[in-house]
MIDO-248609 format. One record per residue: y, x, z of N, C-alpha, C in turn; residue in three letters. Coordinates in steps of 0.05 Angstrom, whole numbers, plus 5000, padded with zeros to 4 digits. Example, Ala and Ser with C-alpha at 12.3 -4.5 7.8 and 13.67 -1.06 7.14 Angstrom:
488652645156491052465156493452645156ALA/495552575142497952735143500152585157SER/
This chain:
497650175000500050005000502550185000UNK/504350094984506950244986508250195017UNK/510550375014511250445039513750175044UNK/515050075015515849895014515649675028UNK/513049595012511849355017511749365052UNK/510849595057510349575090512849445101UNK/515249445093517749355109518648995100UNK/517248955071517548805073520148625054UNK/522648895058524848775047526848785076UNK/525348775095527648725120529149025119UNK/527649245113529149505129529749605100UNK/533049595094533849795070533650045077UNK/532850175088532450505085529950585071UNK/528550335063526150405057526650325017UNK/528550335008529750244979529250584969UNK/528950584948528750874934526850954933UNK/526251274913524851354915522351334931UNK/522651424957520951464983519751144989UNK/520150954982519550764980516950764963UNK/516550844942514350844933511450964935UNK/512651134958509551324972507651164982UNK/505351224971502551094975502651085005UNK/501250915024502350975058498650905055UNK/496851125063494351025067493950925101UNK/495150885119495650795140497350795168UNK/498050765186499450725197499550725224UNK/500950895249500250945275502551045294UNK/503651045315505851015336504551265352UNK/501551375349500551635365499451825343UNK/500651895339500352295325497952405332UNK/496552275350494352385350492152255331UNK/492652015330491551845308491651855281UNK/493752065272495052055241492452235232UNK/491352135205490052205189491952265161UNK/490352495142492852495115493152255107UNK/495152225095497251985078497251765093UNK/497851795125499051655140501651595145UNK/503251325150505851345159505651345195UNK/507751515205507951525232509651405236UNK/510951225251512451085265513351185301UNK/515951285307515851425321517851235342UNK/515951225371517551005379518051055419UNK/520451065422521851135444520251035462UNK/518451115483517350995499518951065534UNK/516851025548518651085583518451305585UNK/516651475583515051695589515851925576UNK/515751925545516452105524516451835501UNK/519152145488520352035456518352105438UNK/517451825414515651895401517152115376UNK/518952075376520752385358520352655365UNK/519552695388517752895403514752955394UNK/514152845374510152885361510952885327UNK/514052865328513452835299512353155282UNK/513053255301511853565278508953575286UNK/507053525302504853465301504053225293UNK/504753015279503552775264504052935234UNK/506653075220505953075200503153425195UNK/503353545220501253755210498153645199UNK/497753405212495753195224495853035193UNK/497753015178497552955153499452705142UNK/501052635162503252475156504552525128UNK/505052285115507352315095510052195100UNK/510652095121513751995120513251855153UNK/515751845159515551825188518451645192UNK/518051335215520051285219520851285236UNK/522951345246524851375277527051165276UNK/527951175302529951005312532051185308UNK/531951455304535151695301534451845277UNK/535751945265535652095239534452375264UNK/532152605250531652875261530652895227UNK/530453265241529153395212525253385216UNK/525753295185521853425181521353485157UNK/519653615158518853735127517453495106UNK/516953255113516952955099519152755110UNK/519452685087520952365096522552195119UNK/524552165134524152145154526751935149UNK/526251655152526951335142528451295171UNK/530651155182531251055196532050785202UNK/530750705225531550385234531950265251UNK/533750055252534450045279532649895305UNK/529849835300528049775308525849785311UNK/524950085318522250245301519850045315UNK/520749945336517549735349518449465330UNK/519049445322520149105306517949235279UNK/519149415265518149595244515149625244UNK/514049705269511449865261510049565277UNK/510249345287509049115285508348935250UNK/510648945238511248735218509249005192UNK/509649225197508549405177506249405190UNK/504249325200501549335216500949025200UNK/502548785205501948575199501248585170UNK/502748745159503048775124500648885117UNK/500449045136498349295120494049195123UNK/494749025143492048925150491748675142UNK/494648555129494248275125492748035132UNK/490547985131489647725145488647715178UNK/489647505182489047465204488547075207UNK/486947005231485846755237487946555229UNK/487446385206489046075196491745975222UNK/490245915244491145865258490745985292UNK/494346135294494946275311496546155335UNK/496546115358496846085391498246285402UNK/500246335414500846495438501246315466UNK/500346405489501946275512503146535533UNK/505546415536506546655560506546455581UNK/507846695603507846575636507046735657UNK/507446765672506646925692503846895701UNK/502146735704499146665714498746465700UNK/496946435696495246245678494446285643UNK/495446465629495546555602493146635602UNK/491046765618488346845608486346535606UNK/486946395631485846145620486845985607UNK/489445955599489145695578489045835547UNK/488746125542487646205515484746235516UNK/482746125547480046185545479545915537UNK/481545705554481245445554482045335517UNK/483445445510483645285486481345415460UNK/480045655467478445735453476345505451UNK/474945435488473945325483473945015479UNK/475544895473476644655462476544625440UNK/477544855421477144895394473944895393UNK/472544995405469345095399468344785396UNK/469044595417467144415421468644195404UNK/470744275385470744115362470144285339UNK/468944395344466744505312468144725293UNK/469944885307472645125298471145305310UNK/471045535290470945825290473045955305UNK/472945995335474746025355474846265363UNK/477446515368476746635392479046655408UNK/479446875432481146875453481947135452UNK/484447305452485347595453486547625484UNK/486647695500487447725531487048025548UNK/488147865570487048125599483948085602UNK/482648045588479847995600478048065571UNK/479848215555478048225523478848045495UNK/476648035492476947955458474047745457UNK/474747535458472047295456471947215430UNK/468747165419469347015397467646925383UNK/466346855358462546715358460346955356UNK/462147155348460547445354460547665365UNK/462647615380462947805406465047755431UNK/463747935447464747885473465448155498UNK/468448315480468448535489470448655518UNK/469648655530471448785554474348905537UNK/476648765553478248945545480948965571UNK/482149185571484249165589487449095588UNK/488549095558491049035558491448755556UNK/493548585567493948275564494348345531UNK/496948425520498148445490497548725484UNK/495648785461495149005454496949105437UNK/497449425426499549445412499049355376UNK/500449345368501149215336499349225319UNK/498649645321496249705302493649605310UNK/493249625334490449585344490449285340UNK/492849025345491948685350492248715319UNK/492948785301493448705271490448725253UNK/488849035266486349095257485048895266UNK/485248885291483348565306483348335297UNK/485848265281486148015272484847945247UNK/484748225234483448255207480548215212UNK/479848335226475948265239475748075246UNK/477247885259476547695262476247485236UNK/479347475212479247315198477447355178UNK/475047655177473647695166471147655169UNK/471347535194468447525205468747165206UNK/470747015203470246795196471746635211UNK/473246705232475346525261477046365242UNK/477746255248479446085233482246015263UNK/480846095280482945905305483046145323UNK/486046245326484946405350488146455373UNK/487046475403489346355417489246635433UNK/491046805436492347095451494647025470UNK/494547165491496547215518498447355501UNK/500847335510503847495504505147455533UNK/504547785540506147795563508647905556UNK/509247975582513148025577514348235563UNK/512048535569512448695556511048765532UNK/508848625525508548585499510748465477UNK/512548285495514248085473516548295479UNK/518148395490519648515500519448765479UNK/516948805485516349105459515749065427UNK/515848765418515848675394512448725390UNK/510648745401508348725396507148545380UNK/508648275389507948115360508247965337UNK/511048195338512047995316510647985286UNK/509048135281508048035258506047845260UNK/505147665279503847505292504447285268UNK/502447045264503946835236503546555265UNK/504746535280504446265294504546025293UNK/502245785299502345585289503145455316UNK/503045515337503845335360504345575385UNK/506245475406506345695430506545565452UNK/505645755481506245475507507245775526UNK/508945555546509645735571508345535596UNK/506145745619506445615640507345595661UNK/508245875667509445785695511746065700UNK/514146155714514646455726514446445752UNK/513546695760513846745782514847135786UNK/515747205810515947495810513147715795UNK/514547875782511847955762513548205748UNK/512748425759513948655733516448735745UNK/517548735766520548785771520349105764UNK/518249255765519249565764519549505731UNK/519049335725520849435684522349265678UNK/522549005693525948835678526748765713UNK/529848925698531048885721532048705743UNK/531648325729532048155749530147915735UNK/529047665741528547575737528547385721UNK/531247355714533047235692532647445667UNK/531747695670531347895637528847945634UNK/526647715653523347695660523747465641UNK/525447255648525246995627525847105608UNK/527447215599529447215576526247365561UNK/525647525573522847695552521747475546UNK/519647305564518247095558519047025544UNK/522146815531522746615513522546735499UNK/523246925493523447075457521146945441UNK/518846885459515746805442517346515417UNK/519346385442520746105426522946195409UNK/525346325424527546435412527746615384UNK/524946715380524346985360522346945344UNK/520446925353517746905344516646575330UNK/516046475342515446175338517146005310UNK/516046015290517545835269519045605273UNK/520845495277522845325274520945125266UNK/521144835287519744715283516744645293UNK/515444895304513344835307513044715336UNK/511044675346508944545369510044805385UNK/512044735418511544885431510844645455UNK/508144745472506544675489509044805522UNK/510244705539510444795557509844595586UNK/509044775604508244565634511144535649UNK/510544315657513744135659514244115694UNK/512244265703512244285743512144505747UNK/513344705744514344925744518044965750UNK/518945145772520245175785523045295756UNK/521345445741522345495718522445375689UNK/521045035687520544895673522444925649UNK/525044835668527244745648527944895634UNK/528345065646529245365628527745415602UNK/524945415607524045405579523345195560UNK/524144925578524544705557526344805534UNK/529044915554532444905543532145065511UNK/530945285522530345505507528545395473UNK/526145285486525445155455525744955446UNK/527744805461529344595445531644775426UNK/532744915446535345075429534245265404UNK/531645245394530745405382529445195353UNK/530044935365528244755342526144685341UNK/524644805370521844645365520844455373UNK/518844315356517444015368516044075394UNK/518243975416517443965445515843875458UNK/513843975465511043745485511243885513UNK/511443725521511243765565509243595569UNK/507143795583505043755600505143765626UNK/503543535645504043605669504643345690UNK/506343305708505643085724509242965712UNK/510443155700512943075685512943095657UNK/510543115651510543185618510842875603UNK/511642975585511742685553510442705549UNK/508242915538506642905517503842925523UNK/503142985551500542975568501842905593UNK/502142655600501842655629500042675644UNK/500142805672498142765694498942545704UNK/497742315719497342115726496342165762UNK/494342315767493042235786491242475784UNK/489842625811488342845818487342845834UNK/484542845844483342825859481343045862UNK/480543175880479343525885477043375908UNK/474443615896472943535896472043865907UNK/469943975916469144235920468744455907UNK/468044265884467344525857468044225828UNK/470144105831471443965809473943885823UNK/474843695792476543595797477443255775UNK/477843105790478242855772481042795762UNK/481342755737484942715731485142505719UNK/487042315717487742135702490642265681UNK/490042195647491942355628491642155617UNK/494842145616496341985596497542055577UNK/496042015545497142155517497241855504UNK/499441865501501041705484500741415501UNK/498541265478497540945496496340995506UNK/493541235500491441185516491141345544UNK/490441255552488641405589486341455583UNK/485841715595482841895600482941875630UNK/480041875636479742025661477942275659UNK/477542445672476542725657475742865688UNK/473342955693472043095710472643435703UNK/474543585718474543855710472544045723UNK/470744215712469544275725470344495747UNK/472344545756474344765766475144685783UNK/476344875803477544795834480744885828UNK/482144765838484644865844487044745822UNK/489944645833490844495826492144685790UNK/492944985802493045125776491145075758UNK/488645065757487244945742488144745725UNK/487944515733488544295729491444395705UNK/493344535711495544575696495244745677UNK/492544795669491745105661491745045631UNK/488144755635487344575624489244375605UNK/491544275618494344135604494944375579UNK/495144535592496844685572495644755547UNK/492244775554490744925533489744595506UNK/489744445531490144165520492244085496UNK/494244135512495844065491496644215471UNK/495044515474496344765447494044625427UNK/491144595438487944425418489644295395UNK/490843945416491543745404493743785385UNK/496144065383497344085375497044235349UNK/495044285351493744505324491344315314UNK/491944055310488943905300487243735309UNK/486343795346484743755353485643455361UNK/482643205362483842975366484842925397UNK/485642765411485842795439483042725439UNK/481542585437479642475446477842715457UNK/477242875432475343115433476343285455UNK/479243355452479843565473480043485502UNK/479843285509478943055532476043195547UNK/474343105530471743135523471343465532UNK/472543585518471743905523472343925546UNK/475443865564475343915587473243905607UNK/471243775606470143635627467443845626UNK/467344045599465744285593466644675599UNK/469544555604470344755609468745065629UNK/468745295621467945505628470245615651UNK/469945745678473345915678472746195667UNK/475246205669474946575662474246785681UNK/473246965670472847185693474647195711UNK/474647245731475747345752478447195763UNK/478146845757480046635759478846465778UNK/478846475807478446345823474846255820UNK/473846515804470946555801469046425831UNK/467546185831465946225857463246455844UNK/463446655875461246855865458946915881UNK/459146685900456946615916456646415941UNK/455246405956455246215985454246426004UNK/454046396025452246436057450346266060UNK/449446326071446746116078447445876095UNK/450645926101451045776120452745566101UNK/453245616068453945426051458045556052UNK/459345766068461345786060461445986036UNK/463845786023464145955988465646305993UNK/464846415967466046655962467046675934UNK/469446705934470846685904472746985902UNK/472747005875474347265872476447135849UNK/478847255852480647165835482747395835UNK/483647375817485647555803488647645811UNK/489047425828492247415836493347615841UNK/494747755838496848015847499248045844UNK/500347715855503447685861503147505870UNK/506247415885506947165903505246955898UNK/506246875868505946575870502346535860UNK/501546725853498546745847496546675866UNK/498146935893496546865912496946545934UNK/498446565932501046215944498546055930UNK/498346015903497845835884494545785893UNK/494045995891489546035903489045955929UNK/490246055945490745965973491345675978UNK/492745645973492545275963490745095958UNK/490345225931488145045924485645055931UNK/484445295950482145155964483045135992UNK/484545005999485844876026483944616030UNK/484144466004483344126012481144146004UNK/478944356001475944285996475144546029UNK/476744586046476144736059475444686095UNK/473844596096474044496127473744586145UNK/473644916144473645146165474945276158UNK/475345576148477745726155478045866126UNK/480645936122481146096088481046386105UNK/480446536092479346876094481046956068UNK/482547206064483247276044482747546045UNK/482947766030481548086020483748036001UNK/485748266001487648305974489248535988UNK/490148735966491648915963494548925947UNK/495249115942497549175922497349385903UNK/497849475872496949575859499149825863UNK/499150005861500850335860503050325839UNK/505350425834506450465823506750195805UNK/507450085822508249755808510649605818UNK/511049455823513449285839513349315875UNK/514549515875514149525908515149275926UNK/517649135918518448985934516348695940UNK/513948655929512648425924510848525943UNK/510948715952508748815974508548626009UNK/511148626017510948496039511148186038UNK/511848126012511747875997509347726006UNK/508347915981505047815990504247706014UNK/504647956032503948016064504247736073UNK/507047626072507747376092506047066079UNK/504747126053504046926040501446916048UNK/499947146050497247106058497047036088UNK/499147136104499347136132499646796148UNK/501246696122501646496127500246256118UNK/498746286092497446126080492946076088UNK/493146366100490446396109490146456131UNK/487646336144487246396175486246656190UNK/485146776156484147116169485247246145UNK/487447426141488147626125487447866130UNK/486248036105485448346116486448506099UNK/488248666102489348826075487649066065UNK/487349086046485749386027487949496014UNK/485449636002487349755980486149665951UNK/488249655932487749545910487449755878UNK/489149895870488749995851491550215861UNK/491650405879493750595898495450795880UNK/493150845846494851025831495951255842UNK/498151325838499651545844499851595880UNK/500651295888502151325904500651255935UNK/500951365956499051455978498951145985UNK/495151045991494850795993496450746018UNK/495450846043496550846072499350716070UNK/501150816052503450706049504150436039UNK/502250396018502450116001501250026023UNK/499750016041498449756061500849806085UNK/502149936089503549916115506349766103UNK/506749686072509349556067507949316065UNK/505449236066504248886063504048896077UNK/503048976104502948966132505648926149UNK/508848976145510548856141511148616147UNK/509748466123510348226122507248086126UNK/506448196145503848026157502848196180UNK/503648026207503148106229500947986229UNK/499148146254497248016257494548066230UNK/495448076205493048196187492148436204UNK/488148396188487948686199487848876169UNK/487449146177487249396158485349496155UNK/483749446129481349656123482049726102UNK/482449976093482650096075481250036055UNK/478250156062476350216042475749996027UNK/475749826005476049565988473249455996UNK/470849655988468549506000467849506027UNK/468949666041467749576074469949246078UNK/472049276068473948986069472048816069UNK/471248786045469948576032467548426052UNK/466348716058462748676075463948566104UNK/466148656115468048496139468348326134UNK/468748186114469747886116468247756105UNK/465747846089463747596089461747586117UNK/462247826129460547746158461847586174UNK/464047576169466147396185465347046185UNK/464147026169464946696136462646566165UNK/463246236172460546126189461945946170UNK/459945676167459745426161462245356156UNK/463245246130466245076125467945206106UNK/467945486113469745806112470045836079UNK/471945836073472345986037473946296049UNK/472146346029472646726027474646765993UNK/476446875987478446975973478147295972UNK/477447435949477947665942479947685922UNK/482247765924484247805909485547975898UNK/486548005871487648195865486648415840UNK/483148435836482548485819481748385798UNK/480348145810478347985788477248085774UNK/477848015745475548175723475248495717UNK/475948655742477048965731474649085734UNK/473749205723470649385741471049655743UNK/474049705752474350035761476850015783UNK/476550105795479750275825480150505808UNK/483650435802484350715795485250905822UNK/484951075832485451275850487451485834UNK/489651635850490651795826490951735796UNK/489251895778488751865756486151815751UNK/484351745765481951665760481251485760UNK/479351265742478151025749475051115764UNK/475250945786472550925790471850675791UNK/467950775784467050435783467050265809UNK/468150015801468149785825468249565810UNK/467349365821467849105813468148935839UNK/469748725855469648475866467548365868UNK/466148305843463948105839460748275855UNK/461348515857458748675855458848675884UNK/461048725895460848825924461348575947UNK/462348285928461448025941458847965941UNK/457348055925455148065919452948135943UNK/453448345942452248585958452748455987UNK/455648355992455248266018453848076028UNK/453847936012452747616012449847696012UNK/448447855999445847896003444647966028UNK/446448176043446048326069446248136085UNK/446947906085447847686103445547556104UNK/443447546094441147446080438847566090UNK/439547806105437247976115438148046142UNK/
């Protein structure tokens, strides 16, 4: 493909001569450049990607684009948006991707309502998959993966495998700094949803108001004029992103106990379900979810109404709810006691996550909430004692660990959640936590592991080591048994 075509027409620096160079592919890491590659060189936190350009072209580069004019012995194009650039030239260059494309942002809930609308799509007879924090799902595979929004080159290749392998429907997370970093704008979107904000990311946007402002871009930037945006309408931050994709042109649907276009009606929680009454249009459903917790319930709306908004009848996507799967590591139950109290692991690792889980097994709980959660290293420090007062306050036995410490000395990250939760106790070690508090669990008792969910490594320093939640609830629950 010409180097042209890669831009598209949007970036005139790419007019002339140098325009016509064969571009056999395309990459943002110099370590990746193979000959008759274009490099795309792009300012990151850490290091300037203008800093590799003389090792991408040794590596076999033919033309390289930056955000500043520098010297190189090829080509060297300037623009004023080298991540806008090396998305839309990724989109170009891999061209197809799944008929019909989904984003949902939000602070919590984006892994399930793109698992949830996958499977909605599935059980109306669509070649479906899901791109997320939890992998890449789809009718022929099912791969571990770790970024929520992967970068340009890698989701563009993905999209191509997929539309090659036959998806027709496929629904991906857009978190803040994915959208923020233009990750996807060469994305072709047929519908988008927001569900909820909460504190999330403060070590990279500076207030919460430039946390939204990333989110909307999915409506303000991305999202075609006109289309289906899906947003949940009981959210503290609702309006804001009504405002936003109204002011943007799109056909508005609110889901939720204030929504137009899916109302909730009525909810009733059950131990391991949940009963709703939804009101779409004339008709009423009532619908058995098979899921605990009232986020649920809002998860489901949303993934609901992205289905119905891309095709699906209500009727069917009704129907699927009541088949619904959760996602890894989403308020997962991952075992009992003999004495019948639950053990669930869930993902939460902010305020309103953990607020939100804590909650919702309150009213199926007739003895005591237990919680196990940490804080991750070199992340948003101030959410640390946050946490602290939310588990302190919301559960009857809090025990702080450590979660994923990175860089920064665990001892310290547990003495700023400890803070804001008197009275928690302190075990460091993640699995002796865990094996403490399921010895703790008698008759009634829900147990909460929080904070990792689907991860199966502790990063320490720079190292992952293996761990999983699920393995070492496991393990406890068995010992309990003997």
């Amino acid at each position: 493909m010409r180097l042209k075509e890669l831009g598209g027409g949007e970036f005139p620096a790419l007019a002339g001569p140098v325009g016509e160079l064969e571009i056999a592919g395309i990459s943002s890491d110099s370590r990746k450049i193979r000959p008759g590659m274009l490099f795309v060189a792009i300012a990151g936190n850490k290091a300037d990607g203008a800093g590799f350009i003389r090792d991408a072209v040794e590596r076999g580069a033919v033309a390289v684009v930056a955000g500043h004019a520098t010297e190189a012995s090829v080509p060297v194009l300037t623009v004023d948006h080298p991540r806008r650039f090396l998305a839309l030239a990724a989109s170009r260059f891999y061209g197809a991707q799944p008929e019909t494309m989904v984003a949902v942002t939000g602070t919590a809930g984006k892994t399930s309502v793109a698992s949830f609308t996958r499977q909605i799509w599935a059980h109306a007879g669509l070649a479906a998959a899901q791109i997320g924090t939890t992998g890449v799902v789809s009718p022929t595979r099912n791969e571990y993966g770790s970024l929520t929004t992967p970068d340009p080159v890698a989701l563009h290749a993905l999209l191509k495998e997929l539309a090659d392998e036959g998806v027709t429907h496929a629904a991906m997370e857009a978190s803040s700094h994915g959208l923020d970093q233009s990750r996807l704008d060469g994305v072709r979107l047929a519908a988008a949803a927001f569900t909820n904000l909460g504190r999330d990311h403060m070590d990279y946007h500076p207030t919460m108001e430039d946390y939204m402002a990333a989110k909307m871009r999915l409506f303000d930037t991305l999202l075609p004029k006109g289309s289906p945006a899906v947003i949940f309408a009981d959210d503290a931050w609702s309006a804001k992103a009504i405002e936003a994709a109204r002011k943007a042109g799109h056909d508005l649907r609110t889901v939720g106990r204030n929504g137009d276009f899916l109302t909730l009606k009525r909810v009733e929680h059950f131990r391991h379900r949940q009963l709703i009454e939804v009101h779409i249009g004339g008709e009423i459903f009532e619908v058995s979810i098979p899921l605990a917790g009232d986020f649920q319930v809002a998860n489901a709306l949303v993934a609901a109404g992205l289905a119905i908004s891309t095709g699906v009848a209500p009727k069917t996507a009704m129907a699927a709810l009541e088949k619904l799967v959760g996602a890894s590591g989403r308020l997962e139950l991952v075992g009992q006691t003999g004495q019948g109290a639950l053990a669930y692991v869930d993902y939460a690792h902010k305020p309103d996550a953990l607020e939100n889980v804590l909650t919702s097994v309150r009213p199926f709980t007739t003895g005591r909430v237990v919680v196990v959660f940490g804080c991750g290293g070199d992340r948003d420090k101030g959410k640390r004692p946050i946490m602290g007062e939310v588990a302190s306050r919301l559960a009857d036995i809090a025990i702080v660990t450590d979660d994923n410490p990175r860089s920064e000395d665990p001892a310290t990250i547990r003495s700023e959640i400890m803070a804001g939760a008197p009275g928690a106790l302190e075990i460091p070690d993640r699995a002796e936590a865990i094996r403490h508090a399921v010895r703790l669990l008698e008759a009634g008792d829900t147990l909460i592991v929080a904070g990792k969910g689907h991860e199966e490594g502790q990063t320490i320093g720079t190292t992952v080591l293996p761990f999983s939640d699920h393995v070492e609830v496991r393990k406890a629950l068995e010992e309990t048994k003997h």
